[in-house]
Biopython code that builds the backbone (N, CA, C, O; Angstrom):
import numpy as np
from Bio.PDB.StructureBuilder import StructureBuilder

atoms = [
    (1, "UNK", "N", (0.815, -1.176, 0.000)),
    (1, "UNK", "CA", (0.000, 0.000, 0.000)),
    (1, "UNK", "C", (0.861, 1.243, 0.000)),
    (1, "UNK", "O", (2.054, 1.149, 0.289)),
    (2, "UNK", "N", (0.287, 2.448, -0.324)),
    (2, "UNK", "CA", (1.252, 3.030, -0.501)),
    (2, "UNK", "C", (0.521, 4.563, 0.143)),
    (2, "UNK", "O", (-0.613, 4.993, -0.063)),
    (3, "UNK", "N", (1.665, 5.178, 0.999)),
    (3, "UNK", "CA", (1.121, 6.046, 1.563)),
    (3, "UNK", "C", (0.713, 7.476, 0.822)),
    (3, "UNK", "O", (1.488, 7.901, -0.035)),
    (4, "UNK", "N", (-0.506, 8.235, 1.141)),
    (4, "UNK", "CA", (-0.992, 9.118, 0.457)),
    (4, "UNK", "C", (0.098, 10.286, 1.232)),
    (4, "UNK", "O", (0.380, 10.202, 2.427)),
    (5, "UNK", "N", (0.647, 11.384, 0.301)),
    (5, "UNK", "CA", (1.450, 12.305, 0.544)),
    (5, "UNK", "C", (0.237, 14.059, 0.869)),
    (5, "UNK", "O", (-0.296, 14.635, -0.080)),
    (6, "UNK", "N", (0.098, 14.497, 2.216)),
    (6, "UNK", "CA", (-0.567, 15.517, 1.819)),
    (6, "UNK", "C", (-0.142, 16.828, 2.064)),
    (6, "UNK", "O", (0.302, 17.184, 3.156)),
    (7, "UNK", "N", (-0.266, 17.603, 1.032)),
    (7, "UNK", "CA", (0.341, 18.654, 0.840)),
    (7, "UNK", "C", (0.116, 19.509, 2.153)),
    (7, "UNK", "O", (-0.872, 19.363, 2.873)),
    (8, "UNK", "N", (1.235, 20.510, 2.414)),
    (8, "UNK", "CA", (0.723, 21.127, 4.004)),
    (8, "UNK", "C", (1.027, 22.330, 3.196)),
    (8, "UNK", "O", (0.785, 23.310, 3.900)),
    (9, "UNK", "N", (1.495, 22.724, 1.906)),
    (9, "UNK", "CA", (1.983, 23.878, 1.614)),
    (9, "UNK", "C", (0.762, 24.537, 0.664)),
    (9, "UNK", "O", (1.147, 25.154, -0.328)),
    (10, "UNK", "N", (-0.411, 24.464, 0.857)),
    (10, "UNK", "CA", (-1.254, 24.992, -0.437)),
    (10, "UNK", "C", (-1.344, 26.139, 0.056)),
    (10, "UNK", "O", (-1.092, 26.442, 1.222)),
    (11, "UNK", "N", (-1.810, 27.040, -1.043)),
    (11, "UNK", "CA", (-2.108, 28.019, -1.004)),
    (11, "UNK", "C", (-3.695, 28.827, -0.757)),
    (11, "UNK", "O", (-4.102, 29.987, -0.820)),
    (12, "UNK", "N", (-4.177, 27.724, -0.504)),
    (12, "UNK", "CA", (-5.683, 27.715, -0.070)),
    (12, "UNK", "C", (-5.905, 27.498, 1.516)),
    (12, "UNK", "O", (-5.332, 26.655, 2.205)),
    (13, "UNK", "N", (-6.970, 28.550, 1.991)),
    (13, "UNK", "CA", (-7.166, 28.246, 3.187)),
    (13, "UNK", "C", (-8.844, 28.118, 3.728)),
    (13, "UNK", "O", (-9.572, 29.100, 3.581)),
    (14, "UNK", "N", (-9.210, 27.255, 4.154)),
    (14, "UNK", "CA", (-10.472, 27.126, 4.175)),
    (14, "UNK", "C", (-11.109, 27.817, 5.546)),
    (14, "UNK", "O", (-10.549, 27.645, 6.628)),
    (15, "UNK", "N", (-12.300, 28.596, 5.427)),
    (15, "UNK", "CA", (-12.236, 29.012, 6.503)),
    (15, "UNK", "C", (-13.790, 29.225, 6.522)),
    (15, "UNK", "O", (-14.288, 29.168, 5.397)),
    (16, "UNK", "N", (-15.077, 29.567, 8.034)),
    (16, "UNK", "CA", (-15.851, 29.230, 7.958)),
    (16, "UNK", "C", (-16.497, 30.442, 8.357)),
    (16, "UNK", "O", (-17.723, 30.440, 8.476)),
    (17, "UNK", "N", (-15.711, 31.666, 8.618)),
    (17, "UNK", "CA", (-15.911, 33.210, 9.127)),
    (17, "UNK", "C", (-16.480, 33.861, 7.757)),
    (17, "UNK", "O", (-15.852, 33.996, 6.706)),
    (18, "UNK", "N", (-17.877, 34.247, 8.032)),
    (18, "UNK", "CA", (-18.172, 35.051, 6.650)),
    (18, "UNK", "C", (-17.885, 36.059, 6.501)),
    (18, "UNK", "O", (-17.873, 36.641, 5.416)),
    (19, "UNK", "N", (-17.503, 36.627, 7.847)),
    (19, "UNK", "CA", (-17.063, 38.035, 7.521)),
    (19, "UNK", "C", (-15.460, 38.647, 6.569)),
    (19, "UNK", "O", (-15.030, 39.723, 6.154)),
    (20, "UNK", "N", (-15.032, 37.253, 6.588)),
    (20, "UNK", "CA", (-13.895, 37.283, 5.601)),
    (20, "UNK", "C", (-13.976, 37.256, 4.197)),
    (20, "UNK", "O", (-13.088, 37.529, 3.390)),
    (21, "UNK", "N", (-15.379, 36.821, 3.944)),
    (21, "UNK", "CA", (-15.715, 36.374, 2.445)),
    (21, "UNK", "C", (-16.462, 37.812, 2.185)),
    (21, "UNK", "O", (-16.421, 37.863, 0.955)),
    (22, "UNK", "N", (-16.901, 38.613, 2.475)),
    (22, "UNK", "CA", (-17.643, 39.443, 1.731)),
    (22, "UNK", "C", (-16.666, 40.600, 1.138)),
    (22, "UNK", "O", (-15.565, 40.873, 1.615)),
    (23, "UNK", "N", (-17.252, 41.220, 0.032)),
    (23, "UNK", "CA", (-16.449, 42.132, -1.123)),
    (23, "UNK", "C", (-16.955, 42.708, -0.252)),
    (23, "UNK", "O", (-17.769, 42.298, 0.575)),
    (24, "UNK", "N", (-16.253, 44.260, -0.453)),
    (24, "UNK", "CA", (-16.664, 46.013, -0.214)),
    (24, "UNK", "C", (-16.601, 46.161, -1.954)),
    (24, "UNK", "O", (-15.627, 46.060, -2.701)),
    (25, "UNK", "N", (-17.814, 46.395, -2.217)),
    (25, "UNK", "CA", (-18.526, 47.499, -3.363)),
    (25, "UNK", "C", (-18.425, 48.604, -2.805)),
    (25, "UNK", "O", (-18.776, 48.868, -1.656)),
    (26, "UNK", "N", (-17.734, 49.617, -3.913)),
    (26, "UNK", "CA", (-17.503, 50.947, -3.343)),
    (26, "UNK", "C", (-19.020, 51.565, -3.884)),
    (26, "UNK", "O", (-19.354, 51.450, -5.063)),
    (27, "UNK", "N", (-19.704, 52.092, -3.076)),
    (27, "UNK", "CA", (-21.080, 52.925, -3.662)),
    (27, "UNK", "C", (-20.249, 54.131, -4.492)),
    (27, "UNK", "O", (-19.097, 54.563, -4.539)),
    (28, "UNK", "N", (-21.934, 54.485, -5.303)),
    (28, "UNK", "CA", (-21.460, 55.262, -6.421)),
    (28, "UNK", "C", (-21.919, 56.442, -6.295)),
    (28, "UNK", "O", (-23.137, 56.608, -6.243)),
    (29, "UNK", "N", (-21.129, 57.395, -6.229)),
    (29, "UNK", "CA", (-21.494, 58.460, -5.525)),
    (29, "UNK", "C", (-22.459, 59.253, -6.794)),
    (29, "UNK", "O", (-22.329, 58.974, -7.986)),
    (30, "UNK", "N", (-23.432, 60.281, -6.260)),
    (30, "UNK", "CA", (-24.336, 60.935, -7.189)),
    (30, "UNK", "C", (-23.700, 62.028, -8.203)),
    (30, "UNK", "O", (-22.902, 62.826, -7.713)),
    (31, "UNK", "N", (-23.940, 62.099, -9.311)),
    (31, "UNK", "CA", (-23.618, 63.120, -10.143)),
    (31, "UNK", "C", (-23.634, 64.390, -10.023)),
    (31, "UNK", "O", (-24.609, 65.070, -10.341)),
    (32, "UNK", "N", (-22.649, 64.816, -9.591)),
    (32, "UNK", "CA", (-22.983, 66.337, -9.507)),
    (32, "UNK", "C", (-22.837, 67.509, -10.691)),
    (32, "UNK", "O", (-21.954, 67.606, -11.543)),
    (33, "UNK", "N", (-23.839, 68.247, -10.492)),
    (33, "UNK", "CA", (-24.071, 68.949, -11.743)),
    (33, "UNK", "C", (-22.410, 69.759, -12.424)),
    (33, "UNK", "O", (-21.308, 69.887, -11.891)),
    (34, "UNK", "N", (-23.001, 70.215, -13.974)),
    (34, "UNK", "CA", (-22.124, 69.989, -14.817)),
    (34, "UNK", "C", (-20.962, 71.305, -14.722)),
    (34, "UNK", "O", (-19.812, 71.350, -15.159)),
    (35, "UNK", "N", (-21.687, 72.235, -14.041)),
    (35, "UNK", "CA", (-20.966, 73.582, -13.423)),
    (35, "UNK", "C", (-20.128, 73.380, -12.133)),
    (35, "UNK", "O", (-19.459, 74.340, -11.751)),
    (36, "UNK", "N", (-20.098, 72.106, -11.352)),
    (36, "UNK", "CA", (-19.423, 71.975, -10.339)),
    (36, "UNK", "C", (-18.636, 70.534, -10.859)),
    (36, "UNK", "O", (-18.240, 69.793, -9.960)),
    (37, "UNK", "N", (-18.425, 70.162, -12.133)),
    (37, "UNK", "CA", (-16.947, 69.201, -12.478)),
    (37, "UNK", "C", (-15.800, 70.336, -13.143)),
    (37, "UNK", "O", (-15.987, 71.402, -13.729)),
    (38, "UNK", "N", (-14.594, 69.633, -12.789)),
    (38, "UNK", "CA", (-13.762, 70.269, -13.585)),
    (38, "UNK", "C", (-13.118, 69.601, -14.244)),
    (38, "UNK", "O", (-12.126, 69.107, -13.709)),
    (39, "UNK", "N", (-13.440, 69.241, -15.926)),
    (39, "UNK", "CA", (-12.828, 68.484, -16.571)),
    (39, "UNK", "C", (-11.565, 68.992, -17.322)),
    (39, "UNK", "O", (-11.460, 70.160, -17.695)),
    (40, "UNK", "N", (-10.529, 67.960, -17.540)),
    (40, "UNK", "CA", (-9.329, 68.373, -18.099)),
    (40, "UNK", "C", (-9.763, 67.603, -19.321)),
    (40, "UNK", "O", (-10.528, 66.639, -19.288)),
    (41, "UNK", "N", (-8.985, 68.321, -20.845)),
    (41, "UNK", "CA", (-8.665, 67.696, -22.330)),
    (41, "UNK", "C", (-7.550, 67.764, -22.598)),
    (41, "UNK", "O", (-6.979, 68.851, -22.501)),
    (42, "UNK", "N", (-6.681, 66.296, -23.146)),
    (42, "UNK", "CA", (-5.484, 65.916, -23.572)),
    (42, "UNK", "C", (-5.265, 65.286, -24.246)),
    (42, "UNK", "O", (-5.706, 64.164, -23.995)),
    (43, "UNK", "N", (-4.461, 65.413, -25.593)),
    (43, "UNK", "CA", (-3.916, 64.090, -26.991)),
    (43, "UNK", "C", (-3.563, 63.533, -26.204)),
    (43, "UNK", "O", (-3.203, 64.223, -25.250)),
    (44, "UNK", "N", (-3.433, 62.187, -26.054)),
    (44, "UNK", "CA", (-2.710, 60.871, -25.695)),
    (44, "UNK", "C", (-2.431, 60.223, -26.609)),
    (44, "UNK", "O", (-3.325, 59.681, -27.258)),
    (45, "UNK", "N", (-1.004, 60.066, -26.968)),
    (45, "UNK", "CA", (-0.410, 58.370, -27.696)),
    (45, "UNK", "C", (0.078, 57.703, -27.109)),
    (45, "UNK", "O", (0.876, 57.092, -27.820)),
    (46, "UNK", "N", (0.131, 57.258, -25.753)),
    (46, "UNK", "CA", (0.646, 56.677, -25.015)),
    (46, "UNK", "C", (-0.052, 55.294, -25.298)),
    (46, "UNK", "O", (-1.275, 55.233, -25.171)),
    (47, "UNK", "N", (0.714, 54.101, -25.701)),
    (47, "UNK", "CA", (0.531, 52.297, -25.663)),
    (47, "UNK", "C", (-0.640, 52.491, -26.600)),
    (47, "UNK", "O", (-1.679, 51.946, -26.227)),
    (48, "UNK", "N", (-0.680, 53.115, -27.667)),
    (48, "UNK", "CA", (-1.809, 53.260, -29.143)),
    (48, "UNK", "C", (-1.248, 53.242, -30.059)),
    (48, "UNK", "O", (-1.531, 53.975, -31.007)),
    (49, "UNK", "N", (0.032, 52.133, -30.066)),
    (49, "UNK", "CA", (0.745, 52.586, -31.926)),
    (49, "UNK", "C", (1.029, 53.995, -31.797)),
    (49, "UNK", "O", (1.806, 54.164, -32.737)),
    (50, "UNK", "N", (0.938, 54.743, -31.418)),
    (50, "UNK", "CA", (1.398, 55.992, -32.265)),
    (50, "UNK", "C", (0.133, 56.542, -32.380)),
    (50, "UNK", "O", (0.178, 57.704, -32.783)),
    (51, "UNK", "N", (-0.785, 56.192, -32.206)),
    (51, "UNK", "CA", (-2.662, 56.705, -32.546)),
    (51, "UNK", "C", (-2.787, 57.790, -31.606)),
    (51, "UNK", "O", (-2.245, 57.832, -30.502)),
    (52, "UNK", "N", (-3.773, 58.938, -32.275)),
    (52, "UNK", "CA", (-3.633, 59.946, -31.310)),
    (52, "UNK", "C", (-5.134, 59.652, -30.627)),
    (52, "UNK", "O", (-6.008, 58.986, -31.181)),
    (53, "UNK", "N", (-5.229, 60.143, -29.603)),
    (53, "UNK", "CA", (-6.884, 59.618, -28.970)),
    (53, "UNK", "C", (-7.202, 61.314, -28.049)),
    (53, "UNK", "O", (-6.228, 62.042, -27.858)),
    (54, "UNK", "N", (-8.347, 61.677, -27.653)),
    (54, "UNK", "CA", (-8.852, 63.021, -27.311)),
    (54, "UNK", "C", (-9.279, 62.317, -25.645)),
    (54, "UNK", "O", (-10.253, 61.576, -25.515)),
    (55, "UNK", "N", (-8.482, 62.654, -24.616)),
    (55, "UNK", "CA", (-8.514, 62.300, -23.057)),
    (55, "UNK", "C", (-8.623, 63.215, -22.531)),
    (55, "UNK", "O", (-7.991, 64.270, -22.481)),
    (56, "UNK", "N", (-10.250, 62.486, -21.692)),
    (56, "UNK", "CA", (-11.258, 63.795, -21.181)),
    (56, "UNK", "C", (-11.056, 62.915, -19.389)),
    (56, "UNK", "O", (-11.373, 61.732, -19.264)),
    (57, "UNK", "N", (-10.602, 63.592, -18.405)),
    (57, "UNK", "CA", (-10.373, 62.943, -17.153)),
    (57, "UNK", "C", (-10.950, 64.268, -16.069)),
    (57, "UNK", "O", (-10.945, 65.497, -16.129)),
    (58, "UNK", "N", (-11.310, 63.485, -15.324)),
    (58, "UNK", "CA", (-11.623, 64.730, -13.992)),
    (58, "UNK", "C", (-13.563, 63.989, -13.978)),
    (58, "UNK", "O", (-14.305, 64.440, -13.106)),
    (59, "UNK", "N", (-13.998, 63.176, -14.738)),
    (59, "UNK", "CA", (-15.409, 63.221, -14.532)),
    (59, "UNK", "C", (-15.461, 62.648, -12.753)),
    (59, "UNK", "O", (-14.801, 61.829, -12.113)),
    (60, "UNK", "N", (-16.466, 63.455, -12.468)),
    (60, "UNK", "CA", (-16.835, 62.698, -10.712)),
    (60, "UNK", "C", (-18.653, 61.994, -11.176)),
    (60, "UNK", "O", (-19.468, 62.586, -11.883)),
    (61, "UNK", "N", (-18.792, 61.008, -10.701)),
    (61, "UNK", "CA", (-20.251, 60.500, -10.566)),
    (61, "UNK", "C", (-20.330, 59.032, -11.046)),
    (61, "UNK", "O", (-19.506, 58.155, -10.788)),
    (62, "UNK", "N", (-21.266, 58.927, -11.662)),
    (62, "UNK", "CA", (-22.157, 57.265, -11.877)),
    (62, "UNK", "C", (-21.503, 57.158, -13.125)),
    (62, "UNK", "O", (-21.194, 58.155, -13.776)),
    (63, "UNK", "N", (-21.262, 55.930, -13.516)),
    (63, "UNK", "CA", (-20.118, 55.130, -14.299)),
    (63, "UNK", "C", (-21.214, 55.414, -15.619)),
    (63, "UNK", "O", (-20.841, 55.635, -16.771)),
    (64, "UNK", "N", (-22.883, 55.342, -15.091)),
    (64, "UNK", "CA", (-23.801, 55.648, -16.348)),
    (64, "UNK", "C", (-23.757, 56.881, -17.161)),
    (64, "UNK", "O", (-23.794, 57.077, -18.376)),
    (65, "UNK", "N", (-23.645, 57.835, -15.885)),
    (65, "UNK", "CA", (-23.754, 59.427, -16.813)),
    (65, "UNK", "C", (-22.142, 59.509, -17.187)),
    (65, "UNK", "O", (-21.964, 60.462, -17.945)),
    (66, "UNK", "N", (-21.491, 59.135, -17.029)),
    (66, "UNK", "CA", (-20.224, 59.162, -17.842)),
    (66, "UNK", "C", (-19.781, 58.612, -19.142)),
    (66, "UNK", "O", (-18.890, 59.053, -19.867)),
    (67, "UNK", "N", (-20.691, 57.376, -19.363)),
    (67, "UNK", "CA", (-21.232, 56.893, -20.599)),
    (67, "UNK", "C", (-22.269, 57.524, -21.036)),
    (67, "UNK", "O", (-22.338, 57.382, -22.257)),
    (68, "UNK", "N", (-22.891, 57.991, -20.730)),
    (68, "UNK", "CA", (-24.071, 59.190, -21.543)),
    (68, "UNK", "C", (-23.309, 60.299, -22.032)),
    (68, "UNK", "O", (-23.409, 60.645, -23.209)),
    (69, "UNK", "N", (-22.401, 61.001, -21.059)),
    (69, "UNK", "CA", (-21.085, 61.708, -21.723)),
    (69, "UNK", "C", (-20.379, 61.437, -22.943)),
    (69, "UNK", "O", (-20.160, 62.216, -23.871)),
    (70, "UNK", "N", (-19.936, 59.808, -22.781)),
    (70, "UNK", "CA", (-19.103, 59.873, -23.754)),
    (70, "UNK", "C", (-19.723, 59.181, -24.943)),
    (70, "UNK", "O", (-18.976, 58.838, -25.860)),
    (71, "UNK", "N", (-20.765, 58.991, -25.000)),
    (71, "UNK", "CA", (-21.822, 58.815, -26.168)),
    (71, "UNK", "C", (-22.328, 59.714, -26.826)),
    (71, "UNK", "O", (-22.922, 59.483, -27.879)),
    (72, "UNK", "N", (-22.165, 61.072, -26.251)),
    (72, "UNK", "CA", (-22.828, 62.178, -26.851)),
    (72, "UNK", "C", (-21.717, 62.847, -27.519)),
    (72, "UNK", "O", (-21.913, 63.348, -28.626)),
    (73, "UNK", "N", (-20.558, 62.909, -26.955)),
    (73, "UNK", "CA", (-19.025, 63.218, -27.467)),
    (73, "UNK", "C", (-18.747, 62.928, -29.159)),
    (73, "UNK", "O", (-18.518, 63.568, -30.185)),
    (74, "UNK", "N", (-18.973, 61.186, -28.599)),
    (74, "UNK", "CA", (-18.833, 60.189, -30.150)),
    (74, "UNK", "C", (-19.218, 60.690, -30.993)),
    (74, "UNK", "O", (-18.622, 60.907, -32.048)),
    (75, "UNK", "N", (-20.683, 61.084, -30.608)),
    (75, "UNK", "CA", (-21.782, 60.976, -31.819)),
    (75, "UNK", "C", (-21.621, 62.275, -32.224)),
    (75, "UNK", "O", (-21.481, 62.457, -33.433)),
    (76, "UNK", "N", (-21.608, 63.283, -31.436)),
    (76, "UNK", "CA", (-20.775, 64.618, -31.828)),
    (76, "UNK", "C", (-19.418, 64.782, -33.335)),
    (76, "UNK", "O", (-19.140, 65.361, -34.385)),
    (77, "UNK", "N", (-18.999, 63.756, -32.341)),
    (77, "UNK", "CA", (-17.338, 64.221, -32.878)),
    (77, "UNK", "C", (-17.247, 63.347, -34.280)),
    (77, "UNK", "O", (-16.274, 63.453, -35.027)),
    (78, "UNK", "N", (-18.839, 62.100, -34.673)),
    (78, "UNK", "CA", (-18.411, 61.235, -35.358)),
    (78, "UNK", "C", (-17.698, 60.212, -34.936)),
    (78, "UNK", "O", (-18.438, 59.411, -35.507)),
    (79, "UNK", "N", (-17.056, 59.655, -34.531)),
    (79, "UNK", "CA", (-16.120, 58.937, -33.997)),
    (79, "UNK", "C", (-16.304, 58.224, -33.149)),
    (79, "UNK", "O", (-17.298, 58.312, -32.429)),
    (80, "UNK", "N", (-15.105, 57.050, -32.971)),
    (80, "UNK", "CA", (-15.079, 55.929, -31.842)),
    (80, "UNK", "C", (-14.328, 56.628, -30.726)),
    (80, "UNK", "O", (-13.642, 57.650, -30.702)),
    (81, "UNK", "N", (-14.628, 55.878, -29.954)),
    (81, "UNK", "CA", (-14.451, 55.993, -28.510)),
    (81, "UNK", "C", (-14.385, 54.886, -27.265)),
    (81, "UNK", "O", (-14.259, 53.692, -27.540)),
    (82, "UNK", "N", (-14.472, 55.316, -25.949)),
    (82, "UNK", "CA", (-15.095, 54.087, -24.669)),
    (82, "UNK", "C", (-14.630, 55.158, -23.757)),
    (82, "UNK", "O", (-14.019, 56.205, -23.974)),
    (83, "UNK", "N", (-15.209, 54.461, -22.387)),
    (83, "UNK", "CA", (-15.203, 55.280, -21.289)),
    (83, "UNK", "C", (-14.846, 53.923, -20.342)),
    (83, "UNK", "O", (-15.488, 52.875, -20.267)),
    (84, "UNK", "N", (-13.567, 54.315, -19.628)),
    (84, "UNK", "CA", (-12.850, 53.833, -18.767)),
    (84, "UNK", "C", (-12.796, 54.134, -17.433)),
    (84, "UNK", "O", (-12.858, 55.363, -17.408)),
    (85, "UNK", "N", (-12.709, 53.695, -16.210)),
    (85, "UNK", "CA", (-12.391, 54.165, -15.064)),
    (85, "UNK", "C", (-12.656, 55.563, -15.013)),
    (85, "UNK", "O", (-11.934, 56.314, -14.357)),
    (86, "UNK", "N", (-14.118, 56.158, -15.974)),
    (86, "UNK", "CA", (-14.524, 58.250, -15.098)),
    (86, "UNK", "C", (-13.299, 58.808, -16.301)),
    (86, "UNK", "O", (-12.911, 59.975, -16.245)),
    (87, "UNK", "N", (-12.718, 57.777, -17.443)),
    (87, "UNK", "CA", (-11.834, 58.741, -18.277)),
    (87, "UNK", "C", (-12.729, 58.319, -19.478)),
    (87, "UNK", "O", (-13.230, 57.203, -19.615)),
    (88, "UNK", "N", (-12.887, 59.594, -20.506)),
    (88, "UNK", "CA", (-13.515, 59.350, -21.943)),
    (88, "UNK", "C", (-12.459, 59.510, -22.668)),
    (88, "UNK", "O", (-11.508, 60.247, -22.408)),
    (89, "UNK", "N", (-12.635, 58.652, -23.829)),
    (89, "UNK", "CA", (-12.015, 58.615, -24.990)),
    (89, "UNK", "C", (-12.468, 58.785, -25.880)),
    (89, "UNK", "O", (-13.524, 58.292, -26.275)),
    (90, "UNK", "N", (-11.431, 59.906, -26.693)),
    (90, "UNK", "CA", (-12.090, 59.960, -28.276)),
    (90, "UNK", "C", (-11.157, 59.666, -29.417)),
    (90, "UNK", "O", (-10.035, 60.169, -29.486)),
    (91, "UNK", "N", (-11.735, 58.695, -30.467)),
    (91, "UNK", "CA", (-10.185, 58.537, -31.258)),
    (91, "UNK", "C", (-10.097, 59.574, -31.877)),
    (91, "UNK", "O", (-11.132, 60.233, -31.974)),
    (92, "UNK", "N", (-9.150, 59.970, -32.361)),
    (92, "UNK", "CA", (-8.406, 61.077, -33.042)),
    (92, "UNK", "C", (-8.408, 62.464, -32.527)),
    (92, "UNK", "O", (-8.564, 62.326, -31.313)),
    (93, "UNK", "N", (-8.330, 63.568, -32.760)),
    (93, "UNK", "CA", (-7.601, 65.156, -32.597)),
    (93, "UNK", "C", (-8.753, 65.577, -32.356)),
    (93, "UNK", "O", (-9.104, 66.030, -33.445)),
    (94, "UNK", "N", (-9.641, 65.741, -31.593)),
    (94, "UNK", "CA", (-10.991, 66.508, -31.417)),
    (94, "UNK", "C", (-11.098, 67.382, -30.265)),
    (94, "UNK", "O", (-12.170, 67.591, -29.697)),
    (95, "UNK", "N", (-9.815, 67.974, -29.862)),
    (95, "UNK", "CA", (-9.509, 68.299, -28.623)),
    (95, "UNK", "C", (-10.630, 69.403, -28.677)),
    (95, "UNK", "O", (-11.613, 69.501, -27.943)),
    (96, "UNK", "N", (-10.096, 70.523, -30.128)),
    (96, "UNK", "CA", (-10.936, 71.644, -29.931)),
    (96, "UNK", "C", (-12.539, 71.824, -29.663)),
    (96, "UNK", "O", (-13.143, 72.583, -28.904)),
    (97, "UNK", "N", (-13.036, 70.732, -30.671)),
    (97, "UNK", "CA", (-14.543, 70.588, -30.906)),
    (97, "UNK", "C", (-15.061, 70.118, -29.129)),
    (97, "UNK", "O", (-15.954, 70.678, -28.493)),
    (98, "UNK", "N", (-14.346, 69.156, -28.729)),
    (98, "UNK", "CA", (-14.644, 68.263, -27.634)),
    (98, "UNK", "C", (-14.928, 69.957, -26.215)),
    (98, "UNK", "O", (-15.929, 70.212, -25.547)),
    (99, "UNK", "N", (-13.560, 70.723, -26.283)),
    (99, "UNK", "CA", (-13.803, 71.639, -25.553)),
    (99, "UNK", "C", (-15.153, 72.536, -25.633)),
    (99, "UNK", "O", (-15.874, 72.861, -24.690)),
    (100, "UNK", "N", (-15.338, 72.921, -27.311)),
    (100, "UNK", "CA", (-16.647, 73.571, -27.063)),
    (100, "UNK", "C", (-17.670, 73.031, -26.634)),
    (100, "UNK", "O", (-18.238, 73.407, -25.608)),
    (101, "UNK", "N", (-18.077, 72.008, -27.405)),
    (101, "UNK", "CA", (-19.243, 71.059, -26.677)),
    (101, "UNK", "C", (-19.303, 70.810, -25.247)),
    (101, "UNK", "O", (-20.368, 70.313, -24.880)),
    (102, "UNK", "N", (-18.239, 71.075, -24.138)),
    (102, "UNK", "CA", (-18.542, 70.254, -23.204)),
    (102, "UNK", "C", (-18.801, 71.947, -22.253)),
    (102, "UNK", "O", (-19.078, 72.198, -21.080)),
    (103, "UNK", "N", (-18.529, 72.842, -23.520)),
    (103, "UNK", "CA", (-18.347, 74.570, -22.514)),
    (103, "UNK", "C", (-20.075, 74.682, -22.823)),
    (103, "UNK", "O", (-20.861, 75.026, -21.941)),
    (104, "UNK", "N", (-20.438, 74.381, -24.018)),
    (104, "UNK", "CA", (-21.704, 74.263, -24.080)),
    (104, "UNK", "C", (-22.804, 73.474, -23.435)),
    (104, "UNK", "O", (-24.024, 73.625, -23.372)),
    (105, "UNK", "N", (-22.184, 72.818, -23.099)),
    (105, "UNK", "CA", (-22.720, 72.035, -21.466)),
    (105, "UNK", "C", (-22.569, 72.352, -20.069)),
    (105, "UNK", "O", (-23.086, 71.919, -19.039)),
    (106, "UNK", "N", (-21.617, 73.329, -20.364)),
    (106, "UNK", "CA", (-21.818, 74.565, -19.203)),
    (106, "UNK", "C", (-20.495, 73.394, -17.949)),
    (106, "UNK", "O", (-20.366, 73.638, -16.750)),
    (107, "UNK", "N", (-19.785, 72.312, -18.639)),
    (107, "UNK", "CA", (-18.837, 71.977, -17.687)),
    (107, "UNK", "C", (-17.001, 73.062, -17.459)),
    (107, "UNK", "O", (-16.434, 73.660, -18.373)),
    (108, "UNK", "N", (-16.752, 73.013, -16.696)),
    (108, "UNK", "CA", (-15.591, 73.642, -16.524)),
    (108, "UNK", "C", (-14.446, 72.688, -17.245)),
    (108, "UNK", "O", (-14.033, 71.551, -17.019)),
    (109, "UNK", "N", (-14.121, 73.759, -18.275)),
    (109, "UNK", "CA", (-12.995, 72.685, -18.689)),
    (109, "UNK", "C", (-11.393, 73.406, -18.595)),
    (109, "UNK", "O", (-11.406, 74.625, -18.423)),
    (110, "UNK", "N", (-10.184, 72.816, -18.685)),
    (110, "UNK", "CA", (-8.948, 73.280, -18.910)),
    (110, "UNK", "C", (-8.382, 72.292, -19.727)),
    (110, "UNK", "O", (-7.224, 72.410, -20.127)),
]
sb = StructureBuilder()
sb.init_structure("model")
sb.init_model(0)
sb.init_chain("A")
sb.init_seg("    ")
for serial, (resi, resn, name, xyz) in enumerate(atoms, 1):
    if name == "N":
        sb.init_residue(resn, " ", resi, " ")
    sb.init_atom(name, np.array(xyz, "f"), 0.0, 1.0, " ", f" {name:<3s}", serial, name[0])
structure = sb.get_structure()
């Protein structure tokens, strides 16, 4: 017979405390209106080939109205895009257009 070998080194630990198992979801804080953000606009080619992209950062609020943001941008500017971590993207040079539109939305921009 042959003896079973058991591992003492895993990397798993079993445990029966739930208070160890639960995530923290960070809540999402409310949108605050468009006169109290201060958004910044910047070309980025940083890890894009060489591609220039229009980086809109500073949004504060719900991951939704930041995609309503950057859907209205797109469709504005023509163009592709996505919205990352509260940052919008726009592909190509739309820095200028992107600024008026968003002054016309009455947000603070630099």
């Amino acid at each position: 017979m042959s003896k079973k070998k058991w591992i003492t080194d895993s990397p798993f630990v079993y445990s029966t405390n739930t208070e160890l198992m639960k995530e923290e979801i960070p809540e999402e804080t409310e949108t605050p209106a468009p006169h109290l953000q201060k958004l910044r606009i910047k070309l980025d080619t940083k890890q894009r080939a060489g591609k220039v992209v229009t980086l809109i950062e500073g949004f504060t609020g719900k991951a939704e109205d930041a995609e309503i943001l950057g859907k209205l941008l797109k469709t504005k500017c023509g163009t592709g895009g996505s919205v990352k971590d509260n940052q919008i993207l726009i592909q190509g040079d739309y820095k200028n257009k992107v600024l008026q539109l968003l002054q016309q939305l009455q947000y603070k921009v630099s």
